[in-house]
N, C-alpha and C positions, 0 to 999 in steps of 0.2 A: 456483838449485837444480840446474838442469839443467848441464852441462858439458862440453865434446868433451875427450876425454882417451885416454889409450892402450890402455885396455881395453874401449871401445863402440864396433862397429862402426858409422862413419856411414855413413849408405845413398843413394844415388843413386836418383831417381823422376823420369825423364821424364814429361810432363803434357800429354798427349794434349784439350785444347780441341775439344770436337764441336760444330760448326753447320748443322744441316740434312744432318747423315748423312758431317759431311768433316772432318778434322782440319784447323782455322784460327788464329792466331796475330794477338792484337792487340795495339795500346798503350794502358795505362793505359784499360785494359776496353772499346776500341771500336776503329775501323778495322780491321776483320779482313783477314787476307790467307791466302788458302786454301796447305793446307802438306801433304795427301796422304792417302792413305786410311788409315783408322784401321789393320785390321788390318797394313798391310805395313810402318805406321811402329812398333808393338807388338812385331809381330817382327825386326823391325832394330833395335830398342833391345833388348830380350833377348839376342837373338843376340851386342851388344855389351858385356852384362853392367852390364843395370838388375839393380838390387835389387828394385824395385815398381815400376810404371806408376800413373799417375792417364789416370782416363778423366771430362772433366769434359762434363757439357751443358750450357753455359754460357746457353743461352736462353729453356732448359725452365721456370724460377721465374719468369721475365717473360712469357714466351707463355701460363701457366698452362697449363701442361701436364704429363706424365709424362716420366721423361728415355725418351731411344730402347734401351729395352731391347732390340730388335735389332738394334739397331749396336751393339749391348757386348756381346750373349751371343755374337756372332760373333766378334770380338774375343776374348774368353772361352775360347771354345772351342779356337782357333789359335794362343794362347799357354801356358806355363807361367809361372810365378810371382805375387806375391800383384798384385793389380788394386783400388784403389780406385775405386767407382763416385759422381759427385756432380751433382747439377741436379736440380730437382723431387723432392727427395725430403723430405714432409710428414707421411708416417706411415708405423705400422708393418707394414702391408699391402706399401709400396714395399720398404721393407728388403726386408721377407721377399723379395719379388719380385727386390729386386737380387742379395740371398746364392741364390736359387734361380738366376739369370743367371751363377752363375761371379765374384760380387764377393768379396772377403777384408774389404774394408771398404766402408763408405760415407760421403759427405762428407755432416751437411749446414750449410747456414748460416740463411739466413733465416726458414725452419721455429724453426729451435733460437733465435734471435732472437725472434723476436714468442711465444713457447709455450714459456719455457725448460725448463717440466717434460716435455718431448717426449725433453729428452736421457735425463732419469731413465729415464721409462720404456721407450725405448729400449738404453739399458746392460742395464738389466733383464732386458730381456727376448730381449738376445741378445748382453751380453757388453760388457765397456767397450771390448774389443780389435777391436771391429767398429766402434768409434763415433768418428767423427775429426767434429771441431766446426770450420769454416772461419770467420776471421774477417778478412773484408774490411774493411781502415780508413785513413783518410786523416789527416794530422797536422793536428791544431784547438789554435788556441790557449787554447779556452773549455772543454775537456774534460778533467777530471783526467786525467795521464800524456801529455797531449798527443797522442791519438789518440782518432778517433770512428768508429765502427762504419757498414757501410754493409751494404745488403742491397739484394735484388732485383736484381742483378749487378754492385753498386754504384753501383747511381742513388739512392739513396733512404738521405739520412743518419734516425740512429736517434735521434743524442742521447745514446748507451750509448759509454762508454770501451771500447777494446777491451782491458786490461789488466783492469778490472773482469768483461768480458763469459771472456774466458780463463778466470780463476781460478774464476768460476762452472760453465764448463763443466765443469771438471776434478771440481767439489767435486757436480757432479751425476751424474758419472760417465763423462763421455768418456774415452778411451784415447788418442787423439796429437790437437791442436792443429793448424791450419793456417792462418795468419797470412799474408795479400795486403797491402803496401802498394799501393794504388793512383798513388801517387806515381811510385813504381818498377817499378810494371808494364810489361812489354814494352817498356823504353827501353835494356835493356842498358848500365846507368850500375852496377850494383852492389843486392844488395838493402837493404832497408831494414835494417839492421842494430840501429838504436836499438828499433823495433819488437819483431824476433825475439827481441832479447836482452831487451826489457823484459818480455815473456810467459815464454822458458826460467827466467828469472831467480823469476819468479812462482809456479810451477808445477813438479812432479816428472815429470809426462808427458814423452813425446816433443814435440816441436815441430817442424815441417816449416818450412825456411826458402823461401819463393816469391817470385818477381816481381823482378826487373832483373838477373838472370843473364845476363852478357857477357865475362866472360873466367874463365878457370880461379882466379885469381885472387880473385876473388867468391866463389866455392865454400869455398874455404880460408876464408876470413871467415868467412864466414858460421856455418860448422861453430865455428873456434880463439874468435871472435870475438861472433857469434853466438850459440853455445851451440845450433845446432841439429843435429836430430840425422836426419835429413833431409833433404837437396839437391833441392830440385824445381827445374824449368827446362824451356822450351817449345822458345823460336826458336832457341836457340844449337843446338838437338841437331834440329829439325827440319829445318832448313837446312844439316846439316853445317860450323858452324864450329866447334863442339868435339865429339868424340871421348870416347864414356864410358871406352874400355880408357885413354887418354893420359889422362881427368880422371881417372884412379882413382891410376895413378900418380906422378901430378904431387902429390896429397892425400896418396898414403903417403911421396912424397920432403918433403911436409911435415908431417911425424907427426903426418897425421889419419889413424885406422885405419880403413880400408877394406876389402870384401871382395874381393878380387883373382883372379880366375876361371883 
């Protein structure tokens, strides 16, 4: 349903992973390797012409904890443009707490997972356009669509298709989808494409395409290919091996429409 075409701007989202207060970069959800402080890597991708930031706590739903609202509201405050905020976030007290932090949206996954009427009542109650559903999954051969749902940072299979768990979010009221193969996480091989495109395909929402971003190349897919309407990507842009001003042009030399600063 969803489609990259000449008249949607697709948007470019650097994805800021927070551990312990530092922007960190893993593979396939573990080995981290520390990648620099949150706000100066914010405003270096701004400055470079992100469309959105994601600001994730990646270890907040395992530690049982609240994600570090002061490392985001700082963050927050030092940048312009929209900020998704995601980790530990289980109810509507957090939201409220993250939109009061300077968030435009919030992720969440495992909450919306095990409580699916959490999304309800969060659209509800502040909007589908704040409410992005993360869907962590690994390809199963025993699960209709060939994908299975994983939560709690992706340790802990569900048993839920995530083609199923998608469509549901949407039809409870989420506003954009965000879809992790685990497979393709931080290996910079390409993202999952059967994934993205089996969710875009499913669904009228937005769809943030994530996880095995390594060359510019990847991005183009992802979006023509894909169908997503959203470029998320960690290491390539925390490490300076690609360039948002070069990836934006490289997507409009290959007529994906881009917004070009």
């Amino acid at each position: 349903m969803n489609d990259a075409d000449a008249t949607r701007p697709v948007k470019i989202m650097p994805c800021l992973d927070i551990h312990n207060g530092r922007v960190v970069k893993g593979v396939q959800f573990v080995n981290l390797t520390d990648a620099g402080d949150p706000a100066d890597c914010a405003n270096a991708y701004r400055e470079q012409g992100a469309d959105e930031l994601a600001f994730l706590d990646i270890s907040a739903t395992v530690e049982g904890r609240k994600t570090l609202l002061e490392v985001f509201s700082s963050v927050a405050e030092s940048v312009d443009g929209p900020l998704t905020l995601g980790g530990g976030i289980g109810t509507l007290g957090d939201i409220e707490n993250a939109l009061e932090a300077g968030a435009a949206k919030v992720s969440i996954g495992s909450a919306a997972v095990r409580r699916p009427k959490f999304i309800e009542e969060a659209a509800r109650e502040f909007g589908p356009a704040r409410i992005t559903v993360a869907v962590d999954a690994d390809a199963s051969k025993v699960i209709p669509g060939g994908y299975e749902v994983y939560i709690d940072g992706g340790r802990t299979a569900t048993g839920i298709g995530a083609f199923e768990l998608a469509k549901e979010a949407e039809d409870r009221g989420a506003g954009t989808l965000l879809p992790t193969s685990k497979k393709t996480d931080g290996t910079k091989q390409g993202y999952d494409i059967e994934l993205t495109r089996g969710i875009a395909d499913r669904v009228r929402i937005p769809v943030v395409a994530s996880g095995g971003a390594g060359t510019m190349e990847h991005f183009r897919q992802a979006a023509a290919e894909g169908k997503a309407s959203i470029l998320l990507a960690a290491s390539v842009f925390h490490f300076g091996e690609i360039r948002i001003p070069e990836l934006k042009e490289y997507l409009r030399e290959h007529s994906i429409n881009v917004n070009i600063q």
